[in-house]
C-alpha angles and dihedrals in degrees: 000000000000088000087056092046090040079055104048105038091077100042090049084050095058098041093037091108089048098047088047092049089050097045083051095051090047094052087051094249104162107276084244106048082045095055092043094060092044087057095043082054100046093047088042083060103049094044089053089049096055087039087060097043092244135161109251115202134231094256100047089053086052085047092053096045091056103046080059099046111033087035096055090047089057097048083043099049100016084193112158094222090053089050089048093046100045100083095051084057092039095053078033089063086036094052091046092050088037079068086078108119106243106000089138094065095090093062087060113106119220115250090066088071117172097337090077102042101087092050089046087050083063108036080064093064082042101062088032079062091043087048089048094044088047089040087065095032089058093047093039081051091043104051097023098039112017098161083058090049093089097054091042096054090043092054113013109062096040091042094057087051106054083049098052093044092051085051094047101044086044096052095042086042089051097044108043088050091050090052083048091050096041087040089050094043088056095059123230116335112247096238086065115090113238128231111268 
């Protein structure tokens, strides 16, 4: 359970401004008041971040840049259609910065070491190819089927995610602790020096 925790706080912490925008839209809160907030979020994250001398990722940085730009475009314009095709463009962006080889290893908790990094290389395509698939379903919803666009946007995205995660998180878990088990059963490895 604390590798799973150890996973997903980061990955809670980069998409935070987006999960609460999304809570609010789907309470009904006005589109405005609901994208405000995000921003404030998003630039609430990054200051604290600075103010603790923290390293701040690549994707939270994305995620930061689009909360302010696409954000400031939906209180200016407050059009509908805007509103319906921004998250194709936003998982679009994060799809796009998702193709960086190796951006998931720092989800990987220790204790995996080496033995998950290649799977996690992977993992990474793979949610850069979810972003991308989500990215077309939400702009198919939003111009053929406009009055579904609500209930898609309240289920889909974060439903493929959650599945994906647990997939992810099930396969890694299953295979580094495989490679411990096969690397303890083999004894010590003969580059290692050996206790005198």
């Amino acid at each position: 359970m604390n590798g799973l925790l150890y996973a997903a706080r980061p990955l809670i912490s980069d998409f935070f401004p987006t999960i609460v925008f999304a809570a609010l839209v789907a309470m009904k809160v006005d589109v405005r008041v609901a994208t405000g907030v995000a921003l404030l979020i998003g630039v609430a994250q990054v200051t604290i971040q600075r103010l603790l001398k923290r390293k701040i990722e690549l994707l939270q940085w994305a995620s930061l840049g689009l909360v302010v730009v696409f954000g400031t475009l939906g209180i200016l314009t407050n059009d509908p259609r805007f509103l319906m095709a921004k998250p194709t463009i936003i998982y679009l962006a994060v799809g796009a910065v998702m193709l960086k080889r190796g951006w998931m290893l720092r989800y990987l908790p220790p204790i995996a070491g080496e033995h998950g990094k290649p799977l996690m290389i992977i993992f990474g395509y793979v949610w850069a190819g979810l972003m991308g698939l989500t990215a077309l379903a939400n702009l198919l919803v939003a111009v053929a089927f406009p009055n579904a666009w609500p209930a898609f946007i309240a289920v889909v995205p974060f439903a493929s995610k959650v599945a994906l995660f647990a997939v992810q998180y099930t396969v890694i878990r299953f295979h580094v602790r495989r490679r411990i088990i096969a690397e303890m059963a083999q004894g010590p490895r003969q580059d290692q020096p050996q206790p005198a």
